[in-house]
N, C-alpha and C positions, 0 to 999 in steps of 0.2 A: 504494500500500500504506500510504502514509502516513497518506491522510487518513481510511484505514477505522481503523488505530489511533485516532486523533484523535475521530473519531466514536465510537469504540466507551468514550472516556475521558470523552467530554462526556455519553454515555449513562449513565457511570458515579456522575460528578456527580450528574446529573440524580436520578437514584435516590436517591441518596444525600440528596438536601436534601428527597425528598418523605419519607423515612424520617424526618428530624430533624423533619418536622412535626408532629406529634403532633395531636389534638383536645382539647380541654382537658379538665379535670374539671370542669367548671360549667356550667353553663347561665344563659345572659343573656336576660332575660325583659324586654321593655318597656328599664325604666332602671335594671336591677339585677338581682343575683344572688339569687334567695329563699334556696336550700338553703343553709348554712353549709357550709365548704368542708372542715370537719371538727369534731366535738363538741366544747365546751370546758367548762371550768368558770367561771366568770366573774371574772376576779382584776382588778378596774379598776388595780390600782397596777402590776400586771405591763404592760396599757395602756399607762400613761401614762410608762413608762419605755421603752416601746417609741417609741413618739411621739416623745422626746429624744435617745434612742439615737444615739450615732454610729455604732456597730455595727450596728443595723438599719435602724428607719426613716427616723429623724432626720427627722423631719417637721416641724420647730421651727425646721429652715434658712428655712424658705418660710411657716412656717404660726402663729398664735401661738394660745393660750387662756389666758385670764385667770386660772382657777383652778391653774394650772399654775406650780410652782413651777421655774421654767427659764430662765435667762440668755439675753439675746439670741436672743427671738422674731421669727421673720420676718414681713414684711409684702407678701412677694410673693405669696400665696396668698393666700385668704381667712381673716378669722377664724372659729375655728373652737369659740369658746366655747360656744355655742350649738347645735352642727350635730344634733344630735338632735332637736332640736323641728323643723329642717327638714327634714332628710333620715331616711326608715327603712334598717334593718341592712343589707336588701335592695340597695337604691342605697348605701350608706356601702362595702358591700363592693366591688360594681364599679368605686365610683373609685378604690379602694385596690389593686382586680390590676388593673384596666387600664381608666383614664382616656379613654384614647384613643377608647375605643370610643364615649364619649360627645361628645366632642369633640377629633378628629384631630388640631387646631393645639395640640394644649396640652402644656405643658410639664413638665406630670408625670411621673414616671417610671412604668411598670406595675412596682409592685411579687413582683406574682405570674406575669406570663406572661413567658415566657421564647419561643417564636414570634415567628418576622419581627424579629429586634433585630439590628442589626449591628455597632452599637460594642461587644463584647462581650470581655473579656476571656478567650484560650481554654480557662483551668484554671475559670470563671463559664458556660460555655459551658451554656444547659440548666437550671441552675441558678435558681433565682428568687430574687432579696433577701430577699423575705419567706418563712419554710413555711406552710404551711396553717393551723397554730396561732397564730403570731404573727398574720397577717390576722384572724385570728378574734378576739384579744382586742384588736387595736386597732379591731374594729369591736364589738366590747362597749362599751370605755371612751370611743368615740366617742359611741355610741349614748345613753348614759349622763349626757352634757353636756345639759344642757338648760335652756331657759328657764324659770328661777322666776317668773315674770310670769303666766307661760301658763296 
């Protein structure tokens, strides 16, 4: 009798984690997201405060831009003063919700999916660092860096 309990609670799991998987709102095309994950208005300084944020992105831990006026830029990422003239909105978005998808071993965090994470704090559970709108203007004000040269 035991082990139909048992069975009937691991059935209950089971369910239960295929519920918490949601499909996402985006669509991953090639090596990026086309559709913006939500309309925005274009504010680059709302950006580039996002970028810094230790409250959001804080993308400044890992990452540096020249034009950026920000203390102790990181150098474990790439720099990213430029990333506009290489990379479109499209791809600039996907690395921002979820890196991974481009490269498995990497060390970035997905800022937007919140699927398959397991270090997760439980009151975070679900939750994504970034919303919809913050991805959206760090990939304006990303987008917006660009090589004067070019």
């Amino acid at each position: 009798m035991r082990w139909m309990a048992g069975l009937g609670y691991c059935l209950l799991l089971s369910c239960a984690q295929v519920k918490n998987t949601h499909s996402p709102d985006y669509l991953v095309q090639d090596d990026g997201i086309q559709q913006p994950l939500i309309e925005v208005e274009t504010k680059l300084d709302e950006g580039a405060r996002l970028f810094s944020s230790r409250e959001a992105g804080h993308c400044v831990l890992c990452h540096q831009i020249d034009s950026l006026d920000a203390p102790f830029q990181g150098n474990l990422g790439p720099d990213l003063s430029t990333v506009g003239s290489r990379l479109s909105p499209a791809q600039l978005r996907l690395r921002i919700v979820d890196a991974s998808r481009l490269n498995p071993g990497t060390i970035m965090p997905p800022y937007y999916r919140t699927a398959g994470l397991t270090q997760v704090a439980v009151e975070s559970k679900n939750t994504p660092v970034l919303n919809r709108r913050q991805v959206e203007q760090l990939v304006n004000y990303l987008a917006a860096l660009q090589d004067e040269k070019k």
